[in-house]
Chimera marker file (.cmm) of the C-alpha trace (Angstrom):
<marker_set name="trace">
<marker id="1" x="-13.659" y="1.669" z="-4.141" r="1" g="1" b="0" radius="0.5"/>
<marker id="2" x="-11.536" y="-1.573" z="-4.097" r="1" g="1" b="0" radius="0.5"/>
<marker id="3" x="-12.209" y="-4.125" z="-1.711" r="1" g="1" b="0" radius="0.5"/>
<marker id="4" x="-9.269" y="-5.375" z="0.546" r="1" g="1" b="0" radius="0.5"/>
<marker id="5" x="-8.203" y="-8.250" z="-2.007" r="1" g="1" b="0" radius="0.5"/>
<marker id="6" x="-7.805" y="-6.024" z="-4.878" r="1" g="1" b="0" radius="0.5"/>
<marker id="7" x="-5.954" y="-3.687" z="-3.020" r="1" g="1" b="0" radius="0.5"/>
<marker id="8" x="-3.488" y="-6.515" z="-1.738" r="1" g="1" b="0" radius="0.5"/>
<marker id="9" x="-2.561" y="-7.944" z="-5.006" r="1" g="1" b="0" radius="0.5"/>
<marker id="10" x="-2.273" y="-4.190" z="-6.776" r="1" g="1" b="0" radius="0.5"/>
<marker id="11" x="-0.078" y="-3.093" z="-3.888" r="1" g="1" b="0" radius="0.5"/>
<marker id="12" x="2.249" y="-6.056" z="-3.388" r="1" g="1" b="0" radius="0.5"/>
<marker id="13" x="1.882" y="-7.542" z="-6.790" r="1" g="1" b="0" radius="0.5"/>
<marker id="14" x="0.466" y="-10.556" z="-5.774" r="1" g="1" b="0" radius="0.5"/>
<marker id="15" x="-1.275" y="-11.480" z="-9.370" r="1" g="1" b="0" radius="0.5"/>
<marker id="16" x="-1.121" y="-9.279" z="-12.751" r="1" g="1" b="0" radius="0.5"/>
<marker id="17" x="-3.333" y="-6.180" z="-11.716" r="1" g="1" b="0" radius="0.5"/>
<marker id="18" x="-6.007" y="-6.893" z="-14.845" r="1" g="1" b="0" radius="0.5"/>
<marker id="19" x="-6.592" y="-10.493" z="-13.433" r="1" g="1" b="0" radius="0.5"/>
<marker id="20" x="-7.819" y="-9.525" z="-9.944" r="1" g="1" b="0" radius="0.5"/>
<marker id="21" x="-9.363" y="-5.864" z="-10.681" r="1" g="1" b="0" radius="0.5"/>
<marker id="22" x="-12.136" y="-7.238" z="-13.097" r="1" g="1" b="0" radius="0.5"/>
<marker id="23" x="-13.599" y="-5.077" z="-16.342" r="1" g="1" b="0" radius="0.5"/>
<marker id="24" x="-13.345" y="-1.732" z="-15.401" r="1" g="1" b="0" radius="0.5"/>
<marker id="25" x="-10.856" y="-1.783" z="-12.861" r="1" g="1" b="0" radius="0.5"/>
<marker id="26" x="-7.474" y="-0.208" z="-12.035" r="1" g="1" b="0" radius="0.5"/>
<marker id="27" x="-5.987" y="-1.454" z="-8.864" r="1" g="1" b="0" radius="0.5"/>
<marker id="28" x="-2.964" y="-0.029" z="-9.058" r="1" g="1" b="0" radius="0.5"/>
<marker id="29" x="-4.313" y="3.522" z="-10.006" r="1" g="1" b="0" radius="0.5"/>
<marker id="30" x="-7.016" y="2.672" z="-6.666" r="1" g="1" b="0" radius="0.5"/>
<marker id="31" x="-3.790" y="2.123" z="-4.325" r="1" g="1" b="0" radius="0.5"/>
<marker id="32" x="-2.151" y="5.253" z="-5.869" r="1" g="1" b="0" radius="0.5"/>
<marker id="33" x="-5.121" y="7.343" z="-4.835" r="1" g="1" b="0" radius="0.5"/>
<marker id="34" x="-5.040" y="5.826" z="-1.182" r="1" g="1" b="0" radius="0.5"/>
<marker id="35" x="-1.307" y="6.268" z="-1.274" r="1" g="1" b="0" radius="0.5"/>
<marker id="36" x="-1.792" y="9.790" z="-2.080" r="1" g="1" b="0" radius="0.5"/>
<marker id="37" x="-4.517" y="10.421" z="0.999" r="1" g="1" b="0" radius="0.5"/>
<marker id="38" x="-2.206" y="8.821" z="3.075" r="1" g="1" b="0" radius="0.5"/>
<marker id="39" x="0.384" y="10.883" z="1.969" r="1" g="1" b="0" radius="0.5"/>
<marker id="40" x="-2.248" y="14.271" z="2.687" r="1" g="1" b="0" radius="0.5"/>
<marker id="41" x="-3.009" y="12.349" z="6.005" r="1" g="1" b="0" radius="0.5"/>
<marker id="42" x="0.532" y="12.796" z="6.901" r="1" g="1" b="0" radius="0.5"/>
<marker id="43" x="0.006" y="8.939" z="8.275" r="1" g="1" b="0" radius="0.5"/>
<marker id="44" x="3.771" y="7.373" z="6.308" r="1" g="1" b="0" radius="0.5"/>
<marker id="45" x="6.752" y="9.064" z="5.703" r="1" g="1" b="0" radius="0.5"/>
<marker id="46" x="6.231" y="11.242" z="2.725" r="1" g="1" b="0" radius="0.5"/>
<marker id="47" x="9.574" y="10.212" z="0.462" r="1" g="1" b="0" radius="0.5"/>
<marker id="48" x="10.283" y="7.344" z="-1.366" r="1" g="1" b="0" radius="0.5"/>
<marker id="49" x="13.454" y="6.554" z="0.394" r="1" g="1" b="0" radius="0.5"/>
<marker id="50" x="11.683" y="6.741" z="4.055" r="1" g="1" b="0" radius="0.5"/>
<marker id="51" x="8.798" y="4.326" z="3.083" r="1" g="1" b="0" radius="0.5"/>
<marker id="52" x="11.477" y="1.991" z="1.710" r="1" g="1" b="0" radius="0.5"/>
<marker id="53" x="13.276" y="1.690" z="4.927" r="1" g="1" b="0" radius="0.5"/>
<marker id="54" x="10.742" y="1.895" z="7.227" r="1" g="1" b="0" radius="0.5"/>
<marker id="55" x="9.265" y="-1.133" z="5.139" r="1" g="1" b="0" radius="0.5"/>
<marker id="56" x="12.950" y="-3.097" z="4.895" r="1" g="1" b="0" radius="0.5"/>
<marker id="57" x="12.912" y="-2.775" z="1.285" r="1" g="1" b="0" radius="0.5"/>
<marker id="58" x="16.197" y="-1.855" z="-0.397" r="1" g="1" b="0" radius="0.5"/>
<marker id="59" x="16.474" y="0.485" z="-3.734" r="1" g="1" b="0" radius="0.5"/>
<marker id="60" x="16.306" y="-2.827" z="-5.903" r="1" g="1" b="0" radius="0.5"/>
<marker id="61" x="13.488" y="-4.446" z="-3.993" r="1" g="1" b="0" radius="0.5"/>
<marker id="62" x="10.131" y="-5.074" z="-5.196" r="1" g="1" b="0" radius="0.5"/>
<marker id="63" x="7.088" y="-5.879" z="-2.741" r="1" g="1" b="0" radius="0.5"/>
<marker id="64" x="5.470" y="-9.429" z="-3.264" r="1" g="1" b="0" radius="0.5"/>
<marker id="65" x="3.019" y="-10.927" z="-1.054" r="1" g="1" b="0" radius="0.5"/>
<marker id="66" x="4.764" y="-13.601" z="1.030" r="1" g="1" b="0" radius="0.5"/>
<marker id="67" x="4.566" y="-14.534" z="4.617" r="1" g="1" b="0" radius="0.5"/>
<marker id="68" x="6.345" y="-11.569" z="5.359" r="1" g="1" b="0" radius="0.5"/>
<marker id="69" x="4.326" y="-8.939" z="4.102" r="1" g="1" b="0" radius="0.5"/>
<marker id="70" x="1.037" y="-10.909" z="5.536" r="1" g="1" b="0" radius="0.5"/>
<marker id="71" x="2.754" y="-11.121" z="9.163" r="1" g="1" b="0" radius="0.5"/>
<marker id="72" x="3.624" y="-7.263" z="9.100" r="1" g="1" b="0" radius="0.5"/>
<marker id="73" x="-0.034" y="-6.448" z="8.229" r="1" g="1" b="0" radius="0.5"/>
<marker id="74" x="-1.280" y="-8.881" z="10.810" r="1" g="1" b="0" radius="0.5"/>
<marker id="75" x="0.863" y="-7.626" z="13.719" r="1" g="1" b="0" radius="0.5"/>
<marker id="76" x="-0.137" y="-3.996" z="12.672" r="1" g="1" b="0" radius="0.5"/>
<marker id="77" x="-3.707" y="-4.791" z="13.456" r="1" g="1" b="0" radius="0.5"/>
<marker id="78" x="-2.472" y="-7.133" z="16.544" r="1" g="1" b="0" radius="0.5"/>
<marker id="79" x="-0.280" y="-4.126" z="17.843" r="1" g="1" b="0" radius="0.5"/>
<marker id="80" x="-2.716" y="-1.401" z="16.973" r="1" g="1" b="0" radius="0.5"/>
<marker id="81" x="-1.004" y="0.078" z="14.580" r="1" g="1" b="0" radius="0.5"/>
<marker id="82" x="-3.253" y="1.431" z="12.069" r="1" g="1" b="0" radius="0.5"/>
<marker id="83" x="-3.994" y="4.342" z="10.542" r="1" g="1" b="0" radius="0.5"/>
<marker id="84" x="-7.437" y="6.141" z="9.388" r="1" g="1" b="0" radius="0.5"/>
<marker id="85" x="-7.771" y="7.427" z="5.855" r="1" g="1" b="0" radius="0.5"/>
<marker id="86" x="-10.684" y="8.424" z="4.347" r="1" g="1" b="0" radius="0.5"/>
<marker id="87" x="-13.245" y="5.299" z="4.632" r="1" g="1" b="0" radius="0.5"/>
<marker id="88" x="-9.976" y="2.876" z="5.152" r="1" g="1" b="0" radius="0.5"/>
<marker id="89" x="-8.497" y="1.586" z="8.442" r="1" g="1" b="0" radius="0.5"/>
<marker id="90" x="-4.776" y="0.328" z="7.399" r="1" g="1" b="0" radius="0.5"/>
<marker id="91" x="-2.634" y="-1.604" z="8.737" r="1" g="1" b="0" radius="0.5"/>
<marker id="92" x="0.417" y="0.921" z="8.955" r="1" g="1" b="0" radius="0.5"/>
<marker id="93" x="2.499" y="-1.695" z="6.318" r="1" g="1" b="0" radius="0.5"/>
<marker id="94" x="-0.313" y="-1.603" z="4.456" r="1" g="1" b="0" radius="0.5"/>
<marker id="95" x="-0.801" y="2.511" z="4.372" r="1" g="1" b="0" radius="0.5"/>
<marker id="96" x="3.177" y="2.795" z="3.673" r="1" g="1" b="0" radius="0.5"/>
<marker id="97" x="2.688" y="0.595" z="0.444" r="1" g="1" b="0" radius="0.5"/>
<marker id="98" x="-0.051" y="2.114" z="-0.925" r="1" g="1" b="0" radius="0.5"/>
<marker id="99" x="2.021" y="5.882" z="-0.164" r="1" g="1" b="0" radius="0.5"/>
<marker id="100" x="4.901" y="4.332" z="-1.916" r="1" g="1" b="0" radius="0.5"/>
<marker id="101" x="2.717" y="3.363" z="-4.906" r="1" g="1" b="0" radius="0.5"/>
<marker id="102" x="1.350" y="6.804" z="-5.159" r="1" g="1" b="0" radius="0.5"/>
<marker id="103" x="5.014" y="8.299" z="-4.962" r="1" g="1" b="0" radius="0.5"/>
<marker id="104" x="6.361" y="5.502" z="-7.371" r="1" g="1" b="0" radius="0.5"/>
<marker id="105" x="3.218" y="6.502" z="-9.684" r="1" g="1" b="0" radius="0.5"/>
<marker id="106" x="4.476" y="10.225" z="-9.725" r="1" g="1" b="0" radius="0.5"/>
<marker id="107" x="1.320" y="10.839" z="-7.956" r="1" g="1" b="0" radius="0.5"/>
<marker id="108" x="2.831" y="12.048" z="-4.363" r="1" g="1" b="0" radius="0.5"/>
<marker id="109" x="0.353" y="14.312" z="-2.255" r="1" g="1" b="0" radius="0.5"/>
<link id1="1" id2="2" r="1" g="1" b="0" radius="0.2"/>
<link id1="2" id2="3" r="1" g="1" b="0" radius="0.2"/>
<link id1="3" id2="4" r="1" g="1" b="0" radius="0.2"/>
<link id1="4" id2="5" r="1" g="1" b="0" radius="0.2"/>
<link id1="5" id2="6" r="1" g="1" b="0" radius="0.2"/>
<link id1="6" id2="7" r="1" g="1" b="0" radius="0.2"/>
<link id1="7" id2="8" r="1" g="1" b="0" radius="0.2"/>
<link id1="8" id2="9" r="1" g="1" b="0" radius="0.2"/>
<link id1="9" id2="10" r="1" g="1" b="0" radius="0.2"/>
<link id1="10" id2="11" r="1" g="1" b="0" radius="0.2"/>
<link id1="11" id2="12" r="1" g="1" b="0" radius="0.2"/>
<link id1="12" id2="13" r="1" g="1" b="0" radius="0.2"/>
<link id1="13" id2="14" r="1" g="1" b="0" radius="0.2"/>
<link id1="14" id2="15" r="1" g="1" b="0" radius="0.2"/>
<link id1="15" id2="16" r="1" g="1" b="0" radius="0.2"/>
<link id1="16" id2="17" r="1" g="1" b="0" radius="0.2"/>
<link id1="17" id2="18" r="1" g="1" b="0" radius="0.2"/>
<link id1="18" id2="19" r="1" g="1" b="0" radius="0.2"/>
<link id1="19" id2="20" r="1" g="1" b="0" radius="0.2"/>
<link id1="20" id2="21" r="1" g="1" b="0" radius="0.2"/>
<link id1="21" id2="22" r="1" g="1" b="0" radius="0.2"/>
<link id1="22" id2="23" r="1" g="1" b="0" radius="0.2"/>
<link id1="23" id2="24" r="1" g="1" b="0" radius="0.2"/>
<link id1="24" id2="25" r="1" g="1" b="0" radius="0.2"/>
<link id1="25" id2="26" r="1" g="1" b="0" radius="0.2"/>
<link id1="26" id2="27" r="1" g="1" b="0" radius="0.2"/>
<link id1="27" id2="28" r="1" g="1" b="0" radius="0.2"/>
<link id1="28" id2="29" r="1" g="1" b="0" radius="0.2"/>
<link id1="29" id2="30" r="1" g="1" b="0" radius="0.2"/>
<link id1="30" id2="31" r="1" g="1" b="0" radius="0.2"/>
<link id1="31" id2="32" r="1" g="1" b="0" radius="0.2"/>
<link id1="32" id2="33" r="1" g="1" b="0" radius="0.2"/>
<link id1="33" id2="34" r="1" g="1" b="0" radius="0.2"/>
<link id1="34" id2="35" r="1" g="1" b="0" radius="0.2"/>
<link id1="35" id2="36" r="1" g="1" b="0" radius="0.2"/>
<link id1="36" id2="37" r="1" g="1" b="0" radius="0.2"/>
<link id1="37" id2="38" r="1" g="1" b="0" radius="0.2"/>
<link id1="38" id2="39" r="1" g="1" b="0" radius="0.2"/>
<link id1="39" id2="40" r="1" g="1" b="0" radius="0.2"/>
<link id1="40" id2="41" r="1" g="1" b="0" radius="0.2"/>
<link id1="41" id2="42" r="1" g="1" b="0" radius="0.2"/>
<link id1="42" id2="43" r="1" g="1" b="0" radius="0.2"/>
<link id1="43" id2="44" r="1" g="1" b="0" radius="0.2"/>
<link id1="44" id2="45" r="1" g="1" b="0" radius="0.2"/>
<link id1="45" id2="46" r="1" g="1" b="0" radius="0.2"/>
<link id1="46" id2="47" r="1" g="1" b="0" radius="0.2"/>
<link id1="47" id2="48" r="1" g="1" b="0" radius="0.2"/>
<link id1="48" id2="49" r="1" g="1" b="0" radius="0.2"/>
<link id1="49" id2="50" r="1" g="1" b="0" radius="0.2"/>
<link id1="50" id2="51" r="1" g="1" b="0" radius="0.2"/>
<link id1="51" id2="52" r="1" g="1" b="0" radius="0.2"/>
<link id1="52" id2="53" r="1" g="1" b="0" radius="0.2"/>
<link id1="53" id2="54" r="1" g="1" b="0" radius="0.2"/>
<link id1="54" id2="55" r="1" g="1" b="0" radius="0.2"/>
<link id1="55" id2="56" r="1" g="1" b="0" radius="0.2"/>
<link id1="56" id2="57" r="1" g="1" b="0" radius="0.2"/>
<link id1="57" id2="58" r="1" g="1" b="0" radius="0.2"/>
<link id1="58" id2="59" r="1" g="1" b="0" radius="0.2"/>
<link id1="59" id2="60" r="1" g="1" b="0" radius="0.2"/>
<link id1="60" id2="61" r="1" g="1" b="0" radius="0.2"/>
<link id1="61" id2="62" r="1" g="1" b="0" radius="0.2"/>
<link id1="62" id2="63" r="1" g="1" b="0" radius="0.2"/>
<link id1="63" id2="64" r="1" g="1" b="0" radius="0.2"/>
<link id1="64" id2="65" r="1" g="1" b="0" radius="0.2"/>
<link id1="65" id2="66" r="1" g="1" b="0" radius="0.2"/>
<link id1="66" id2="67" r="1" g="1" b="0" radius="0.2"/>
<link id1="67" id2="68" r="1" g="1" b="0" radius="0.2"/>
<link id1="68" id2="69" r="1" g="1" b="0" radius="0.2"/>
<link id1="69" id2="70" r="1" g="1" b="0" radius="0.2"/>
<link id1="70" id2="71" r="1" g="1" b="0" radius="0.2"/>
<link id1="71" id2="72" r="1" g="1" b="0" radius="0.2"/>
<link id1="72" id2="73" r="1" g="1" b="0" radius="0.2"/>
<link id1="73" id2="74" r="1" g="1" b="0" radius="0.2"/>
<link id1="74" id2="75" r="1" g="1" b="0" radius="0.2"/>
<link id1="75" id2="76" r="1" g="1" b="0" radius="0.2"/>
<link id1="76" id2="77" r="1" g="1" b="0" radius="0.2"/>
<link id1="77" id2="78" r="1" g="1" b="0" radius="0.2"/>
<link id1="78" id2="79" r="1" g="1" b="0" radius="0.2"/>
<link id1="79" id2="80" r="1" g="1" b="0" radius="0.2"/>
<link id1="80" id2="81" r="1" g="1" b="0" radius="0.2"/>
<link id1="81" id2="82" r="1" g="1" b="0" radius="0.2"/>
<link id1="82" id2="83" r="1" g="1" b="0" radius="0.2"/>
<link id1="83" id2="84" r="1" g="1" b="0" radius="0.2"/>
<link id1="84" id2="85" r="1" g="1" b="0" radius="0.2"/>
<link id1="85" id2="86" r="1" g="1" b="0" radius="0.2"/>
<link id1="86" id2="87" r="1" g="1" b="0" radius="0.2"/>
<link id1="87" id2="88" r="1" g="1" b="0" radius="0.2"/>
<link id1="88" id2="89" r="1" g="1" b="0" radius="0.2"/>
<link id1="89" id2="90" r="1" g="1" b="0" radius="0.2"/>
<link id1="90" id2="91" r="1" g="1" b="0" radius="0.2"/>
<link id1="91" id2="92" r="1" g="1" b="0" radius="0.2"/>
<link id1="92" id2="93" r="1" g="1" b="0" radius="0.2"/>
<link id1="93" id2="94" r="1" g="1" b="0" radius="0.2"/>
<link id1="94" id2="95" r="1" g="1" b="0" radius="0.2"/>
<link id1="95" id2="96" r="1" g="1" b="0" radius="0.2"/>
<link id1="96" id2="97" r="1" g="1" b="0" radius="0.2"/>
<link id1="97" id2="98" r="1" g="1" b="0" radius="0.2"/>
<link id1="98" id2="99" r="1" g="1" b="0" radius="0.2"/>
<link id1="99" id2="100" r="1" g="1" b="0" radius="0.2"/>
<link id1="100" id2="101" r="1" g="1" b="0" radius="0.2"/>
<link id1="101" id2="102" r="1" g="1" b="0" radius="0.2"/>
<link id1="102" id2="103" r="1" g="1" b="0" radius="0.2"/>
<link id1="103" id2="104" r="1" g="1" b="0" radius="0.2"/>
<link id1="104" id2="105" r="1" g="1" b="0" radius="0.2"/>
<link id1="105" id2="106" r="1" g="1" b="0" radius="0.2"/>
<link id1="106" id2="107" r="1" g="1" b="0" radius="0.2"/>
<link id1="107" id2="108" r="1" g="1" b="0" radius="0.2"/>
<link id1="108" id2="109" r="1" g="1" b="0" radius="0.2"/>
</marker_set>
């Protein structure tokens, strides 16, 4: 299992995937798996085109961590909104990424 900073950079392409995961590692493939039990969960929208709105992104936009994405996650936690997937408590903005990895990935629930 990835710990939180791996899954940050994988999921909002903070640093080159390889550079953060370590020997051995696939971030990206790690978020696609929690994407897809969030997906099962039923705990984010299940299409591509809901996650994208309900995260502000348009068709053309690509997640980066910035200020933005780090508020959202923080006033998740601060407004209690998170969700409980398998060992992970998410911030919701956090569980929407990772589903829209998994869905990007071809790997939807």
């Amino acid at each position: 299992m990835m710990d939180r900073r791996i899954f940050l950079a994988a999921v909002l392409g903070a640093a080159p995937v390889a550079a953060v995961a370590g020997p051995g590692r696939d971030a990206a493939a790690d978020a696609a798996r929690i994407g897809r039990a969030v997906l099962r969960a039923g705990a984010a929208e299940r299409d591509a085109a809901g996650l994208r709105a309900a995260l502000g992104l348009d068709s053309s936009a690509e997640a980066s961590l910035d200020g933005t994405w780090r508020a959202a996650i923080r006033a998740d936690y601060a407004g209690g909104r998170i969700v409980h997937v398998e060992d992970w408590v998410l911030a919701r903005t956090e569980a929407r990424l990772c589903a829209l990895v998994a869905l990007s990935a071809g790997a939807g629930a």
